[in-house]
N, C-alpha and C positions, 0 to 999 in steps of 0.2 A: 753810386746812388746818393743822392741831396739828402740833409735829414728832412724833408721834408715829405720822403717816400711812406705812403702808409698802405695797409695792405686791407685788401674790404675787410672788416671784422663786422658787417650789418649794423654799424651806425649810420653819418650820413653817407661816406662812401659807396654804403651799401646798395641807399636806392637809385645809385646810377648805373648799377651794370645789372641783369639780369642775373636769376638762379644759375647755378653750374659757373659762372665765372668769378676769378678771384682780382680784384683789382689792383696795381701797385701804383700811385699815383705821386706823381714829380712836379714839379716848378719849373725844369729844366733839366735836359740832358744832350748829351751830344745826337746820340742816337736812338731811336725807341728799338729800333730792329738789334741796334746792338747791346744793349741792357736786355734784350729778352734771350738775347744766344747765349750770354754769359748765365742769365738765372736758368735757361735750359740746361746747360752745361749742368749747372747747377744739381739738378735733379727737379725743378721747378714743374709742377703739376698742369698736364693743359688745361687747359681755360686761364691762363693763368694772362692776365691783362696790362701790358705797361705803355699808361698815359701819359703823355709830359708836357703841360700848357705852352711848352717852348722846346725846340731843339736848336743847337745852336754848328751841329754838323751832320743835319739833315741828309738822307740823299734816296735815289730813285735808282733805275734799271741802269746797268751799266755802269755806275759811279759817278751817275750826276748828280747835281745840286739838287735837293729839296728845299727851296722858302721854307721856311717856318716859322714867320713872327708868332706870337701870340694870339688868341682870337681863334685860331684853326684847330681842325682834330687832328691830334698824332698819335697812333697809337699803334699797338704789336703785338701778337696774340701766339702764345705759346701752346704747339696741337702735335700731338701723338697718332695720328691717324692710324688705321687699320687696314686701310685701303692699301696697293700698292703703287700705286699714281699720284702721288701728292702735289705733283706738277697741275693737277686739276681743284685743285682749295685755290688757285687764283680766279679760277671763274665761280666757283663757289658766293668766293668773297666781291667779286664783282659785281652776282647777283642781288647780295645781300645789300651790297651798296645803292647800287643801282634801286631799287626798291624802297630803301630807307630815304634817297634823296628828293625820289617822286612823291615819295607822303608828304618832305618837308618843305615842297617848292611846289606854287599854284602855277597852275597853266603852262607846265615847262617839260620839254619832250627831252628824258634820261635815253641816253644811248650810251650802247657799249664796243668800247674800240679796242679792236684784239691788238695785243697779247693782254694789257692790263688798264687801259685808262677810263676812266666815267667823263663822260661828256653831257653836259647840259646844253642843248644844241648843238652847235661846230664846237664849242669851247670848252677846254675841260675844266673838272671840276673836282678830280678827285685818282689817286693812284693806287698802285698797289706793289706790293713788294714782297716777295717769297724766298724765303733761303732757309739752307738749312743748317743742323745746329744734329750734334751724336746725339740719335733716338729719335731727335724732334724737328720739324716744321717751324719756324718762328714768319709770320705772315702781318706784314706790315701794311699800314693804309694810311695815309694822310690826304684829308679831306679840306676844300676850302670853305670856313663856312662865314668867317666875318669880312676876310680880304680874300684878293688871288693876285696871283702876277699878271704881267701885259700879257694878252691876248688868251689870257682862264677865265675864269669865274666863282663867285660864290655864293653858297645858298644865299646869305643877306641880301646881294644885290639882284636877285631872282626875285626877291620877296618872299621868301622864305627866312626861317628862324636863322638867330645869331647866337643862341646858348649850345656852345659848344657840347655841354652834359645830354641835352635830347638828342643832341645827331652821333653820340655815342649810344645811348641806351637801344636808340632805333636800329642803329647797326647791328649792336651785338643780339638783341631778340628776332633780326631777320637773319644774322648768318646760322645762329644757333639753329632756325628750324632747317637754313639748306645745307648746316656741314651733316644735320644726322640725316637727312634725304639721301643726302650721298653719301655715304658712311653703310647706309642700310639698302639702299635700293641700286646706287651705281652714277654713273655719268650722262645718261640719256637724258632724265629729267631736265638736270644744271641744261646741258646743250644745249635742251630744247628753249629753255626761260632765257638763257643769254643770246639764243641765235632772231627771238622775239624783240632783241633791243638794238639788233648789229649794227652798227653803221658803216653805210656803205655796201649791205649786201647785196648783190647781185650786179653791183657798181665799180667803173674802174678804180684799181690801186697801183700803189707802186711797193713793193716791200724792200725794205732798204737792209742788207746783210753783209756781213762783213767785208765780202770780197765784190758783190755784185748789187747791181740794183733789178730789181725783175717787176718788169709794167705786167698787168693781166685785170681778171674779173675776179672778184672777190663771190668766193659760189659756194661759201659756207663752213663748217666744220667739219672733220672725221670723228668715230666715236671714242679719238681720246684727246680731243681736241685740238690735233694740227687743222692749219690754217690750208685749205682748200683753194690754189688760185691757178683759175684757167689760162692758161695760156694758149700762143700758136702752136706750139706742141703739145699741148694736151693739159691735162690736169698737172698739175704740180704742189708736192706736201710741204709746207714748210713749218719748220717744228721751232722754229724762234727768228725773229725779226722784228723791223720797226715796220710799221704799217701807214702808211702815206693816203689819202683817200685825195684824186685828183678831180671827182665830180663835187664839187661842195655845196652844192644843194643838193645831195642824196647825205650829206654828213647828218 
């Protein structure tokens, strides 16, 4: 951690994040997801928030590269859930995203592409990242909001806002009302608001998995969130993959 890490103490830090969360905010760090496994380790409290105006060894699903210059949100949230599916805090956080991006962008259709991606039309705009850490959840998200890589996008060039600090605060006061939805009420709710942004539902896909590629229809969720894709043989569950959408005007 930089000395530049400070933790909300309700100065200015404070009025960026929302009640119930605690903020650790950096200049730079390798990883937001990995400064948060270690303060979980730690014994670090959920809600517990690490921001870092820069990462410098970024990365996403399966150990790819995340961009991170400057300007974007990166951030990693420390959860103890109660639930026993934790595997579902990424649609949670999805939806929280997803929600918070449509307040911040005029005239721009949020869709949500399983397993984890936010798309602003065909293009994304925003990821997610879940692992876990003894006892804890640490649930990453880096968002694009001043730049993006070829062929993303970000909220500025949407027309929407480029202060990093509001597409944080929005986040965390929309995921805070759907982690305790689902915390208290279950998985139906989330499914139903994420399966309201899908892209590509009801549309062909291709799901790319380790060993195989499998073409079919994209026909929804199950109620714990595998990926529902029709096939010539019938219905088929798939519980992790890369998801390919081959009609891209349904993206």
């Amino acid at each position: 951690m930089s000395d530049s890490a400070a933790a909300n103490d309700g100065g200015k830090l404070g009025s960026i994040v929302p009640a119930g969360f605690r903020l650790v905010s950096l200049d730079a760090v390798g990883s937001t997801n990995e400064e948060a496994l270690r303060l979980a380790a730690e014994g670090a409290a959920p809600g517990t928030v690490v921001w870092a105006k820069e990462q410098t060894k970024g990365r996403g699903r399966r150990g790819r590269t995340w961009e991170s210059p400057p300007g974007n949100l990166y951030c990693s949230l420390v959860l103890r859930p109660r639930r026993s599916n934790p595997a579902q805090i990424s649609f949670v956080a999805a939806v929280a995203l997803a929600n918070a991006i449509a307040a911040l962008t005029p005239d721009e259709l949020v869709q949500l592409k399983w397993p984890n991606d936010v798309m602003l039309g065909t293009r994304k705009i925003a990821g997610i990242l879940l692992e876990g850490a003894e006892g804890a959840i640490v649930l990453g998200t880096g968002v694009n909001v001043a730049s993006a890589p070829d062929g993303a996008i970000s909220i500025a060039a949407a027309g929407g806002v480029d202060d990093v600090e509001t597409v944080l605060h929005r986040y965390l006061s929309e995921f805070s009302f759907w982690y305790r939805r689902w915390e208290q009420a279950g998985f139906e709710s989330i499914r139903d608001a994420w399966l309201a942004r899908a892209a590509g539902i009801g549309r062909q896909i291709e799901v790319r998995l380790p060993s195989e590629t499998v073409p079919g229809t994209f026909a929804g969720l199950d109620a714990e969130g595998v990926l529902l894709l029709g096939t010539a043989e019938g219905v088929r569950r798939i519980a992790a993959g890369d998801v390919y959408l081959l009609d891209r005007s349904a993206a």
